[in-house]
mmCIF file of the N, C-alpha and C atoms, coordinates in Angstrom:
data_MODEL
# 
_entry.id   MODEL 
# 
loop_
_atom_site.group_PDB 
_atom_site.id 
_atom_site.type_symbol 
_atom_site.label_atom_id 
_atom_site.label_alt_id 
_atom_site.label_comp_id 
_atom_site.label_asym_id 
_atom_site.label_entity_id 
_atom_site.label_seq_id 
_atom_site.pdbx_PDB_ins_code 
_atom_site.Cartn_x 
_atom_site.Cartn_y 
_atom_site.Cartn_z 
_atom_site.occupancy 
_atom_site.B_iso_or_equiv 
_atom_site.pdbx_formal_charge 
_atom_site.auth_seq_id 
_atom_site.auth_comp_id 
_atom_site.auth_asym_id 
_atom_site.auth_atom_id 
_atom_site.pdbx_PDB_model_num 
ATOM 1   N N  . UNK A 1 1  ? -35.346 -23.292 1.117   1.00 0.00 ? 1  UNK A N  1 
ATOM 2   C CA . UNK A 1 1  ? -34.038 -22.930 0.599   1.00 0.00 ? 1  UNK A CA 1 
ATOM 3   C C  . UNK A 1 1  ? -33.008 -23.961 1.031   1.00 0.00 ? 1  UNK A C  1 
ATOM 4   N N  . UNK A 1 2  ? -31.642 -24.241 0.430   1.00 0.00 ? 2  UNK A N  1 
ATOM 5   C CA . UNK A 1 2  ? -30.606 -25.472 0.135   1.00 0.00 ? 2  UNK A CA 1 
ATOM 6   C C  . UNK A 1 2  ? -30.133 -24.457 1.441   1.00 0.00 ? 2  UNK A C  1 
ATOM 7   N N  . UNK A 1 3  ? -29.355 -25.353 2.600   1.00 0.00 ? 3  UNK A N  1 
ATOM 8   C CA . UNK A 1 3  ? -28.177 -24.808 3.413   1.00 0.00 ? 3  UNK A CA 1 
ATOM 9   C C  . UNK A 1 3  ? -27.366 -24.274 2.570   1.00 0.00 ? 3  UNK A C  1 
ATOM 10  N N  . UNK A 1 4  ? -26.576 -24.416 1.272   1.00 0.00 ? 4  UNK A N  1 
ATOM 11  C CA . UNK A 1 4  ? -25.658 -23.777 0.619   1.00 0.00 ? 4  UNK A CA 1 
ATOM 12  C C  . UNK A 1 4  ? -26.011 -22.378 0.683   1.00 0.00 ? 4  UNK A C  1 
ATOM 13  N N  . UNK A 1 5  ? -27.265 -22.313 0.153   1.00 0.00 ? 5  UNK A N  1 
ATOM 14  C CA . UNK A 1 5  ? -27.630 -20.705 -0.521  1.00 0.00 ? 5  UNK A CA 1 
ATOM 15  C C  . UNK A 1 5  ? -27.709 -20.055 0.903   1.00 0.00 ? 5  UNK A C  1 
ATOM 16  N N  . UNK A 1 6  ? -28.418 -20.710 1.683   1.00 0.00 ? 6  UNK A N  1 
ATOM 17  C CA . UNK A 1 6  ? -28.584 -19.475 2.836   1.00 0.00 ? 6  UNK A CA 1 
ATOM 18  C C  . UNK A 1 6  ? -27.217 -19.147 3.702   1.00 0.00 ? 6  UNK A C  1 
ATOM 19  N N  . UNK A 1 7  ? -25.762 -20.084 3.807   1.00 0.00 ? 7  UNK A N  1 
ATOM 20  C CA . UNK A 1 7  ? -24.836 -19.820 3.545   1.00 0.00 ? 7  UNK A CA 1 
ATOM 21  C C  . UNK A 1 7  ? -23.930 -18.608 3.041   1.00 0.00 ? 7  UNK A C  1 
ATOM 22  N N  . UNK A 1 8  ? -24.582 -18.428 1.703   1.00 0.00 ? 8  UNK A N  1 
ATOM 23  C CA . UNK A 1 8  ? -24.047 -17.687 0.563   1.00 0.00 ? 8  UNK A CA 1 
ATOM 24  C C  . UNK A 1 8  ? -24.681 -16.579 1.173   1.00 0.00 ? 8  UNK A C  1 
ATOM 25  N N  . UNK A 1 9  ? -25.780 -16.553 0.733   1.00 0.00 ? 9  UNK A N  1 
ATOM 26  C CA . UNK A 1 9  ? -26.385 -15.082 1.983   1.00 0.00 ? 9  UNK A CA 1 
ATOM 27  C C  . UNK A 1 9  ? -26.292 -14.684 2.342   1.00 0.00 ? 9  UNK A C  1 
ATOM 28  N N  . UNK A 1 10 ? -25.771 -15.331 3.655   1.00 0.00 ? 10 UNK A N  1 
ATOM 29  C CA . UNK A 1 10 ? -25.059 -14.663 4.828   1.00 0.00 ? 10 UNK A CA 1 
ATOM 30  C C  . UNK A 1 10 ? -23.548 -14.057 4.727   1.00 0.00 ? 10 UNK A C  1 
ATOM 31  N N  . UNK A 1 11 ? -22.989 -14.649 3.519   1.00 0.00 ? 11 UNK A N  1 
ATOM 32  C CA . UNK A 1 11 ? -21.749 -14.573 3.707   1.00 0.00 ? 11 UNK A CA 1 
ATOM 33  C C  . UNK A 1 11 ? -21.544 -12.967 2.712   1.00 0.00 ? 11 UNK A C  1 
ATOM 34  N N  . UNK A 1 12 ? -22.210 -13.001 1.612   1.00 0.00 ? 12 UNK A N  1 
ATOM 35  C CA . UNK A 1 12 ? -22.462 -11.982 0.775   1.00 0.00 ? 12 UNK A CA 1 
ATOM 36  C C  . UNK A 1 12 ? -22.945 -10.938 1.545   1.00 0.00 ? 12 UNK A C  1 
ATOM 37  N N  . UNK A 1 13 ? -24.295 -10.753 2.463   1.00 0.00 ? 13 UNK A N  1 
ATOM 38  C CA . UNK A 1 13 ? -24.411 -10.325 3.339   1.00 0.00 ? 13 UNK A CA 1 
ATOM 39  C C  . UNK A 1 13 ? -23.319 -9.518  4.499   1.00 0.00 ? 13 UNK A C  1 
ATOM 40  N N  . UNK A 1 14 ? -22.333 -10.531 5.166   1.00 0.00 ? 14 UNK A N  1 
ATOM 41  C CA . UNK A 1 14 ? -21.432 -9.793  5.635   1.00 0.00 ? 14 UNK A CA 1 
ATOM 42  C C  . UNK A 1 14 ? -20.353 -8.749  4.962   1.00 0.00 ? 14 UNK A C  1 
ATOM 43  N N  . UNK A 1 15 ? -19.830 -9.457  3.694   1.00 0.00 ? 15 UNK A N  1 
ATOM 44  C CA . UNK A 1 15 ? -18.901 -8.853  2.588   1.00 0.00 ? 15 UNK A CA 1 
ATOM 45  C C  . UNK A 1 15 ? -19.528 -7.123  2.718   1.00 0.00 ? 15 UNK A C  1 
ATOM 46  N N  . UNK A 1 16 ? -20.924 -7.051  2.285   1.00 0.00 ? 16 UNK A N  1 
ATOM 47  C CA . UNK A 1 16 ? -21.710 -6.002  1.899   1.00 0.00 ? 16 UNK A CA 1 
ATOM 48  C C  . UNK A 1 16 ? -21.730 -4.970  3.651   1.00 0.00 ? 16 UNK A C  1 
ATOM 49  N N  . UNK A 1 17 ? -21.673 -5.269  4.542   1.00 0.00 ? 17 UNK A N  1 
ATOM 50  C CA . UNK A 1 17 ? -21.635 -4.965  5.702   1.00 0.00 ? 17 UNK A CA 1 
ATOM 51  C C  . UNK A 1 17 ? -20.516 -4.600  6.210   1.00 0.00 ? 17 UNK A C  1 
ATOM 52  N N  . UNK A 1 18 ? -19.570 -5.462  5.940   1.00 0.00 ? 18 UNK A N  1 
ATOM 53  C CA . UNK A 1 18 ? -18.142 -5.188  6.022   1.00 0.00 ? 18 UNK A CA 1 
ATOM 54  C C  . UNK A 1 18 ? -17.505 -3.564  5.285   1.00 0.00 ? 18 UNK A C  1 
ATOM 55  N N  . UNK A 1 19 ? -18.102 -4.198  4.162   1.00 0.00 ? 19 UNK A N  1 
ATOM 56  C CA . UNK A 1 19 ? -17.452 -3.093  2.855   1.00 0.00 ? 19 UNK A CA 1 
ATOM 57  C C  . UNK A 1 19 ? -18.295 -1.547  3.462   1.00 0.00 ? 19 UNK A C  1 
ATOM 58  N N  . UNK A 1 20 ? -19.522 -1.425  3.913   1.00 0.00 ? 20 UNK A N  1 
ATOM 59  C CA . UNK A 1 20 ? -20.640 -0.118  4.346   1.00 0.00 ? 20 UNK A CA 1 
ATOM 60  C C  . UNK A 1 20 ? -19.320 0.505   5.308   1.00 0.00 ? 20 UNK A C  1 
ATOM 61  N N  . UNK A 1 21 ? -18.972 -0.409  5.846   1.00 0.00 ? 21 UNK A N  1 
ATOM 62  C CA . UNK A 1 21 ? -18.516 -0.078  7.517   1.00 0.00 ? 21 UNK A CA 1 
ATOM 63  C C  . UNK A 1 21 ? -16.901 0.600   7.036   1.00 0.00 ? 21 UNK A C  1 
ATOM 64  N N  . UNK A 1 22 ? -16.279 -0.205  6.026   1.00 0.00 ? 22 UNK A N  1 
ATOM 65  C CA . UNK A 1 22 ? -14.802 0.862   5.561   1.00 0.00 ? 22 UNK A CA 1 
ATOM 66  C C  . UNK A 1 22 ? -15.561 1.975   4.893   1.00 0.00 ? 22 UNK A C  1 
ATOM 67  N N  . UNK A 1 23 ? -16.296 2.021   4.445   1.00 0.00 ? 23 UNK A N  1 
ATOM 68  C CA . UNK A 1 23 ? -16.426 3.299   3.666   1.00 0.00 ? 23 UNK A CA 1 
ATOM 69  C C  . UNK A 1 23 ? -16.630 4.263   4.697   1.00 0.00 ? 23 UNK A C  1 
ATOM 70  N N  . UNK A 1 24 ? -17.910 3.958   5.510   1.00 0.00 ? 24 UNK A N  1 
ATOM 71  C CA . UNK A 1 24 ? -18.296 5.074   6.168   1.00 0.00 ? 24 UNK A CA 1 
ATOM 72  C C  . UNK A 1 24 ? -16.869 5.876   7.082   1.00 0.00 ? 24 UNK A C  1 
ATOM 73  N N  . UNK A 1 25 ? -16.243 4.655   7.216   1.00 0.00 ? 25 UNK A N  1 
ATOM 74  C CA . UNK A 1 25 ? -14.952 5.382   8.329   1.00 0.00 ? 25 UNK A CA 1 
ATOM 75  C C  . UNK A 1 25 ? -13.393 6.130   7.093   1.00 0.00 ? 25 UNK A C  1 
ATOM 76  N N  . UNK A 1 26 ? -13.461 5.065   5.962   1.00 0.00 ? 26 UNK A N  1 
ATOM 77  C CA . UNK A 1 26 ? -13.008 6.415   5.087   1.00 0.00 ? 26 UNK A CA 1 
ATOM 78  C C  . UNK A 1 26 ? -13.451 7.333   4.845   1.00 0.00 ? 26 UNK A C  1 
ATOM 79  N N  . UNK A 1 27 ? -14.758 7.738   4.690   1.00 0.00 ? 27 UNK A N  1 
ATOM 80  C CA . UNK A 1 27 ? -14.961 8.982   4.544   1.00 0.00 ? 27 UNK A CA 1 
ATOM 81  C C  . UNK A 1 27 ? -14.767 9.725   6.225   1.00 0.00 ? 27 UNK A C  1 
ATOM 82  N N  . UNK A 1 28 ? -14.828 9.023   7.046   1.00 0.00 ? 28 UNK A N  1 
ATOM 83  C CA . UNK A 1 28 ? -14.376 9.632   8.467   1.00 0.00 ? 28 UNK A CA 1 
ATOM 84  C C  . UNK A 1 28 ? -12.942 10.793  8.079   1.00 0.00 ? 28 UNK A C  1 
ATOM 85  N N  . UNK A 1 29 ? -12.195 9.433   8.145   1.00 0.00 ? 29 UNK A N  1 
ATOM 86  C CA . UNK A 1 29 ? -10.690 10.056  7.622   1.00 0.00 ? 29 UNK A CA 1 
ATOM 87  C C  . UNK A 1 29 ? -10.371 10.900  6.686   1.00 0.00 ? 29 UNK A C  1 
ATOM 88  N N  . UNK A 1 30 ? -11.468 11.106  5.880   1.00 0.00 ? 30 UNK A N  1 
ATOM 89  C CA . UNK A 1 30 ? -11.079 12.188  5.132   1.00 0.00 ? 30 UNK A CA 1 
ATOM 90  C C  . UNK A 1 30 ? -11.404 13.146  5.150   1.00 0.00 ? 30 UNK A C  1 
ATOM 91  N N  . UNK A 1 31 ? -12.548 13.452  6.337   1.00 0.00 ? 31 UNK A N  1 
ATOM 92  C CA . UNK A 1 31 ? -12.997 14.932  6.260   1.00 0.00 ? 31 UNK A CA 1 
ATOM 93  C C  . UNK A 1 31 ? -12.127 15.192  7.623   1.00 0.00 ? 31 UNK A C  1 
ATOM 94  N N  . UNK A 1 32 ? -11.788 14.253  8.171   1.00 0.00 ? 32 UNK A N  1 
ATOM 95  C CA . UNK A 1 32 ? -10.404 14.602  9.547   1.00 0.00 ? 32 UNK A CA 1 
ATOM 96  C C  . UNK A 1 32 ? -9.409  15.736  8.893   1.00 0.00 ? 32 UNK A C  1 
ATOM 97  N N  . UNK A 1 33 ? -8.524  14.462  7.796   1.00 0.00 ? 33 UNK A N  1 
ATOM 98  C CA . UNK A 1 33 ? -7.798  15.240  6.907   1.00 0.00 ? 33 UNK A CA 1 
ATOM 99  C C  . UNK A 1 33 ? -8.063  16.724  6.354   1.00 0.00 ? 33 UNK A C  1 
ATOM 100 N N  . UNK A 1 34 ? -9.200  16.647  5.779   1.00 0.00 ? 34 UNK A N  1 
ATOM 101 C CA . UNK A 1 34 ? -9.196  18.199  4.991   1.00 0.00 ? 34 UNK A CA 1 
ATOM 102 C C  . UNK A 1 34 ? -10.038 19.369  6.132   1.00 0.00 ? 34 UNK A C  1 
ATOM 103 N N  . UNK A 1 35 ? -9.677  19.054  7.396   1.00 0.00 ? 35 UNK A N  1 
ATOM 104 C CA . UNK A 1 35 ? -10.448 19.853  8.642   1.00 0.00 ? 35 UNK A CA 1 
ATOM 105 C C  . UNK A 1 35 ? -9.165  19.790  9.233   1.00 0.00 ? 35 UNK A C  1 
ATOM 106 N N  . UNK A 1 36 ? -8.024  19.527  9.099   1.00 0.00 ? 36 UNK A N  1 
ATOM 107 C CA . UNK A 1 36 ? -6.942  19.654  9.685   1.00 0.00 ? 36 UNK A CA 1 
ATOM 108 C C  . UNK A 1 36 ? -7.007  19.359  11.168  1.00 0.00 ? 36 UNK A C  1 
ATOM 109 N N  . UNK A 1 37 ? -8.003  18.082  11.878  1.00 0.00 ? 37 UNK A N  1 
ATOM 110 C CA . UNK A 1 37 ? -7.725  17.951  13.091  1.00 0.00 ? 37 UNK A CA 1 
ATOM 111 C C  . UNK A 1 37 ? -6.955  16.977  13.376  1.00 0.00 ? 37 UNK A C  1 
ATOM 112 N N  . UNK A 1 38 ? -6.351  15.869  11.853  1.00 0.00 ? 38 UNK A N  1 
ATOM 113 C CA . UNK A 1 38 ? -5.428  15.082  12.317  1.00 0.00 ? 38 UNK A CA 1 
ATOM 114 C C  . UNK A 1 38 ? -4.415  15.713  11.424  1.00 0.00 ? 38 UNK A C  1 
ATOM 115 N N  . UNK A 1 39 ? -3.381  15.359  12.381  1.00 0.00 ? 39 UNK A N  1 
ATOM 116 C CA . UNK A 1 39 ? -1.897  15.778  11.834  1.00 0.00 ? 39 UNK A CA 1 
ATOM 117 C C  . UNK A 1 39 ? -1.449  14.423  10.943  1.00 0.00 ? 39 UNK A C  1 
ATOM 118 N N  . UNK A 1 40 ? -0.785  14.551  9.682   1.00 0.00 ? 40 UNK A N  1 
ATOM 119 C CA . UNK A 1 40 ? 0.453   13.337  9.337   1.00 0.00 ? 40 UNK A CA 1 
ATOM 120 C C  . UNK A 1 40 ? 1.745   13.926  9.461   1.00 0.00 ? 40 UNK A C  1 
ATOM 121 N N  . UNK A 1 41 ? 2.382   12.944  10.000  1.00 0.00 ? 41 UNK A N  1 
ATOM 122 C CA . UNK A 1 41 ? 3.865   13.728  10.103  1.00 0.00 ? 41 UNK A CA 1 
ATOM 123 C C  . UNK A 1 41 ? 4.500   12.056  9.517   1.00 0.00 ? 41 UNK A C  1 
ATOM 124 N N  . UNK A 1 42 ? 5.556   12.655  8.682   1.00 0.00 ? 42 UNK A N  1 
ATOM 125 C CA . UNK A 1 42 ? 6.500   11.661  7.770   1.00 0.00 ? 42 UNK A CA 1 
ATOM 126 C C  . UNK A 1 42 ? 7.791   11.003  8.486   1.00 0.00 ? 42 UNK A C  1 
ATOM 127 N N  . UNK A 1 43 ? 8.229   10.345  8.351   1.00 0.00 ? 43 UNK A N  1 
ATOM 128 C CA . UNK A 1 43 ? 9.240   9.731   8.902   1.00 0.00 ? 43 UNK A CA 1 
ATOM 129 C C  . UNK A 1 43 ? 10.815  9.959   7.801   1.00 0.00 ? 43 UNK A C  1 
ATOM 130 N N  . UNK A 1 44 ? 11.998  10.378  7.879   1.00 0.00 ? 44 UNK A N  1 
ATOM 131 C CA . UNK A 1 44 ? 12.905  10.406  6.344   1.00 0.00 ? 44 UNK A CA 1 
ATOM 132 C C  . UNK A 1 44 ? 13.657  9.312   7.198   1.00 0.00 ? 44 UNK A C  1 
ATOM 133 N N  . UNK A 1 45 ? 14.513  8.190   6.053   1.00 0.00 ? 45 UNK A N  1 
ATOM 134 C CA . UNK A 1 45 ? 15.123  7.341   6.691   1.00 0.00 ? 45 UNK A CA 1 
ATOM 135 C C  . UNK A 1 45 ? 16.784  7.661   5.962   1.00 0.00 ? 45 UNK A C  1 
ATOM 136 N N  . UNK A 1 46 ? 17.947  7.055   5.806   1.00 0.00 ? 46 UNK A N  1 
ATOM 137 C CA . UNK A 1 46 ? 18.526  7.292   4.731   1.00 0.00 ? 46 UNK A CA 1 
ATOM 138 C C  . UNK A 1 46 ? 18.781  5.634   4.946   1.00 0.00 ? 46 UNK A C  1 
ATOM 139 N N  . UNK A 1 47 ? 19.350  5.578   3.984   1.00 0.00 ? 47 UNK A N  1 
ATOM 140 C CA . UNK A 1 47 ? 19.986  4.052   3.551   1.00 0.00 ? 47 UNK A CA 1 
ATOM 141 C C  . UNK A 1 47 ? 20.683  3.879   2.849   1.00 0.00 ? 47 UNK A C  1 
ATOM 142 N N  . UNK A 1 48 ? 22.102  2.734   4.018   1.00 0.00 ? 48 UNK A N  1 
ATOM 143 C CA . UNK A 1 48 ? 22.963  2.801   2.489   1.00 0.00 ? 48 UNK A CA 1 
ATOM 144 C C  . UNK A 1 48 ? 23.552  1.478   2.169   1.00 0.00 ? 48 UNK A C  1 
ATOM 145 N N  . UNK A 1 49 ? 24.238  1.425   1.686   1.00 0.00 ? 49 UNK A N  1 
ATOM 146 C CA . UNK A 1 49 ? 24.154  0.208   0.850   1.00 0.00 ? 49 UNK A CA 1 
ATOM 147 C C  . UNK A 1 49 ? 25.981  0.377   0.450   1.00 0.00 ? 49 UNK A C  1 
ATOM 148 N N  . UNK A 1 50 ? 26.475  -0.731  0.729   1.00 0.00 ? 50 UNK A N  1 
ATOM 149 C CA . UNK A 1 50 ? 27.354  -1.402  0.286   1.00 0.00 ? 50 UNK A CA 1 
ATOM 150 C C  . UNK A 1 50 ? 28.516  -1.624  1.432   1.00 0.00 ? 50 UNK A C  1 
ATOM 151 N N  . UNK A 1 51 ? 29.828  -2.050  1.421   1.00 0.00 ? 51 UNK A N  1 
ATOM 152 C CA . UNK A 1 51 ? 30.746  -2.257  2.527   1.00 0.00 ? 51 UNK A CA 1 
ATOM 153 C C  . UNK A 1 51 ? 31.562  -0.780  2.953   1.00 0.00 ? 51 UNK A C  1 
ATOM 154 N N  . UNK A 1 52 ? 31.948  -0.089  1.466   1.00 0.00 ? 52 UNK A N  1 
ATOM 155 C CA . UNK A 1 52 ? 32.599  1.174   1.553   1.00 0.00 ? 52 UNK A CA 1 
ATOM 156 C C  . UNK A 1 52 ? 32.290  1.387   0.973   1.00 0.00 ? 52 UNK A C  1 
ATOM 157 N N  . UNK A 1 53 ? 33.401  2.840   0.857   1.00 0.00 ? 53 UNK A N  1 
ATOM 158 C CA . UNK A 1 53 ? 33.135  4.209   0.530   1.00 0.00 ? 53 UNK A CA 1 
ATOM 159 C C  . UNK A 1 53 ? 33.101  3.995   -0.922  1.00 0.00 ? 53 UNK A C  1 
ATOM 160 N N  . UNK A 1 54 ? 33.931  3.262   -1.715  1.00 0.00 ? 54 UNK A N  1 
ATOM 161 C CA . UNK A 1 54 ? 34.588  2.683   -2.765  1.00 0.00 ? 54 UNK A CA 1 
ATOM 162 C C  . UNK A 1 54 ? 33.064  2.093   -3.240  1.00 0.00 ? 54 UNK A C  1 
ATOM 163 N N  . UNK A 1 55 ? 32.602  1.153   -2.693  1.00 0.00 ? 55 UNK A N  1 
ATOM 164 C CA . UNK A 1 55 ? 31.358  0.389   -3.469  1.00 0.00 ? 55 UNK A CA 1 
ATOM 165 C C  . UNK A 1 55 ? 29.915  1.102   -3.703  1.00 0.00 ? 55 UNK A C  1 
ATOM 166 N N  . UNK A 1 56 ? 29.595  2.129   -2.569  1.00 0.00 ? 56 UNK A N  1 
ATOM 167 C CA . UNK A 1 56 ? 29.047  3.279   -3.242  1.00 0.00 ? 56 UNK A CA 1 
ATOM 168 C C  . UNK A 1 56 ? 28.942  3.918   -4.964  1.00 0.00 ? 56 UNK A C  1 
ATOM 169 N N  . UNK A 1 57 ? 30.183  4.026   -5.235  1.00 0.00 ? 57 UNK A N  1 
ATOM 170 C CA . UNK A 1 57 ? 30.425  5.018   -6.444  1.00 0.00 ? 57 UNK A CA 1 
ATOM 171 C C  . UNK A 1 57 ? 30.357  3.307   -8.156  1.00 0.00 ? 57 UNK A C  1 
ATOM 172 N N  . UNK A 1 58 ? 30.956  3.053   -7.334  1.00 0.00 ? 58 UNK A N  1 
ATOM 173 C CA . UNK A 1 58 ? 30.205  1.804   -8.385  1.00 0.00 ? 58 UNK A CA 1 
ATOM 174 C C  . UNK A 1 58 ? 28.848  1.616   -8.524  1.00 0.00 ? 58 UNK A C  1 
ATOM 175 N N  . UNK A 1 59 ? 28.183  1.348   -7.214  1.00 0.00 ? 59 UNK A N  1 
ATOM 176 C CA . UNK A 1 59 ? 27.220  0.814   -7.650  1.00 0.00 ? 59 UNK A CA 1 
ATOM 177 C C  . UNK A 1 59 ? 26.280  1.316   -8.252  1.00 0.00 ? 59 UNK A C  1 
ATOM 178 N N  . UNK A 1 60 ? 26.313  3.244   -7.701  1.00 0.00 ? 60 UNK A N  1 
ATOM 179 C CA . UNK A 1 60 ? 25.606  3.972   -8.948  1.00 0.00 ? 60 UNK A CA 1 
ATOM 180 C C  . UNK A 1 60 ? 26.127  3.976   -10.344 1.00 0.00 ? 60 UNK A C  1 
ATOM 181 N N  . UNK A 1 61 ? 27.080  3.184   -10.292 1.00 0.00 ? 61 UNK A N  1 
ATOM 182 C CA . UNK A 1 61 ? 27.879  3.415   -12.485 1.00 0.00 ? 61 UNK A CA 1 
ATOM 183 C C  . UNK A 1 61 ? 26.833  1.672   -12.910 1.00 0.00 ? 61 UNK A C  1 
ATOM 184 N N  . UNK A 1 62 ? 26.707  1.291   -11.652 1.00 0.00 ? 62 UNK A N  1 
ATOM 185 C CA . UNK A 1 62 ? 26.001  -0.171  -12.192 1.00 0.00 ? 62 UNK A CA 1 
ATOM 186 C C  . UNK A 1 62 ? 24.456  0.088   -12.711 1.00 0.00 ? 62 UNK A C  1 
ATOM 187 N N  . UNK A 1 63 ? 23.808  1.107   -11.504 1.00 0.00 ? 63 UNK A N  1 
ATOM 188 C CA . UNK A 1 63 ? 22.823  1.317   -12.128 1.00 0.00 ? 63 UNK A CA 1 
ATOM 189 C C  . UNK A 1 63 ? 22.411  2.274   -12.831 1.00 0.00 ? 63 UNK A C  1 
ATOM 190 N N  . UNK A 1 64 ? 22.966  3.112   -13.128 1.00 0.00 ? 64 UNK A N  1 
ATOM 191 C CA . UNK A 1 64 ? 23.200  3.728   -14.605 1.00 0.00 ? 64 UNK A CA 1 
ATOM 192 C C  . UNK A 1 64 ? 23.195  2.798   -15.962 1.00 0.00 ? 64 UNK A C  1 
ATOM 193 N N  . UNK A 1 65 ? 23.536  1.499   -15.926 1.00 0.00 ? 65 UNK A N  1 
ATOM 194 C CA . UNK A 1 65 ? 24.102  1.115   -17.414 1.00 0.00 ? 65 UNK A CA 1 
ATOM 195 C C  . UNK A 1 65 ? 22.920  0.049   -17.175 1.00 0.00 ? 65 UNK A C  1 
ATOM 196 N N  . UNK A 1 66 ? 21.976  -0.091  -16.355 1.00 0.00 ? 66 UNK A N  1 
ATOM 197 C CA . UNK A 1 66 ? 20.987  -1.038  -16.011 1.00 0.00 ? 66 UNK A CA 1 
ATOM 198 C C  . UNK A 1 66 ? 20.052  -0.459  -17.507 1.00 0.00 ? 66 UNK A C  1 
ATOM 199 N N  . UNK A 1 67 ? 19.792  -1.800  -17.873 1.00 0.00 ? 67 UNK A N  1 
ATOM 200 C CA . UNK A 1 67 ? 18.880  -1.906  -18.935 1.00 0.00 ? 67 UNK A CA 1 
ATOM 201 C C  . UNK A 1 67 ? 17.345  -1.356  -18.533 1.00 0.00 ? 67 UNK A C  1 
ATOM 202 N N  . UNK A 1 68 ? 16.451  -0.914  -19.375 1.00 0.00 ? 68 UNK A N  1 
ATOM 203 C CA . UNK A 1 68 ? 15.340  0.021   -19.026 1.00 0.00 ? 68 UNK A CA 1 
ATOM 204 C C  . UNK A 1 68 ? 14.136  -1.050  -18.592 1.00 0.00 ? 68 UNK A C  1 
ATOM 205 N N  . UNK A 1 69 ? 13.998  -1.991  -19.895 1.00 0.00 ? 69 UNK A N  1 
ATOM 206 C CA . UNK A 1 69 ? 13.445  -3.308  -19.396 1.00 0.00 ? 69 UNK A CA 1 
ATOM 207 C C  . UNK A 1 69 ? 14.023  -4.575  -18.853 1.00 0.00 ? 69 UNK A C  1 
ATOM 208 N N  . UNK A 1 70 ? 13.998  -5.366  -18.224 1.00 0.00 ? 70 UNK A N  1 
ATOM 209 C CA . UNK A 1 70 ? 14.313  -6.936  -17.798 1.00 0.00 ? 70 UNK A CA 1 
ATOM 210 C C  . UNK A 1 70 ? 13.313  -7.650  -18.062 1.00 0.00 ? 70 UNK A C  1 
ATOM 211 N N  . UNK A 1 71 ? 13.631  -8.733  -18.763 1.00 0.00 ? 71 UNK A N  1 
ATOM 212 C CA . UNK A 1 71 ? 12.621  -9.790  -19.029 1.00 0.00 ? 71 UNK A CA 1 
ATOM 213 C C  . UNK A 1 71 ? 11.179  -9.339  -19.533 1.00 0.00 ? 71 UNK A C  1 
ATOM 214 N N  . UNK A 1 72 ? 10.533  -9.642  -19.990 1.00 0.00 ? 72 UNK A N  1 
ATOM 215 C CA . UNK A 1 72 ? 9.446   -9.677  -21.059 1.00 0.00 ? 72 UNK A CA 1 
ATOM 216 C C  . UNK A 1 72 ? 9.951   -10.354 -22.270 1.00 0.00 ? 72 UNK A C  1 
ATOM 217 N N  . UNK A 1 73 ? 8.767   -9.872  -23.544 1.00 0.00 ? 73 UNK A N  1 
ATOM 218 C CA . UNK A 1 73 ? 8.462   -10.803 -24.917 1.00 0.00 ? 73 UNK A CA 1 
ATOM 219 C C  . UNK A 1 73 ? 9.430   -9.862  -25.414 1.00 0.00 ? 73 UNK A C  1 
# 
């Protein structure tokens, strides 16, 4: 066999080894999930946006009149 191919082999080889090894641990995580022994808890952030109180109320009238598409054919 060419050094290339046995190369390739190995490397295809790992890909395939790699990929066994996420699955098996997603399916970990998901029977965690639907066994309720791991918790998710969410984070809420707020965010705001602009200098004042004043640029607020604009900027929702700006994106209101925002076109549905931008750019394309």
């Amino acid at each position: 066999m060419d050094t290339k191919t046995i190369v390739m082999l190995v490397m295809v080889g790992l890909l395939v080894l790699v990929s066994a090894v996420q699955a098996v641990e997603l399916m970990g995580l998901k029977d965690k999930l639907s066994d309720d022994s791991l918790k998710v808890s969410g984070a809420s952030a707020k965010a705001t946006v602009g200098a004042s109180s004043g640029a607020g109320n604009s900027l929702s009238q700006n994106i209101n009149s925002l076109p549905s598409m931008v750019g394309g054919c």
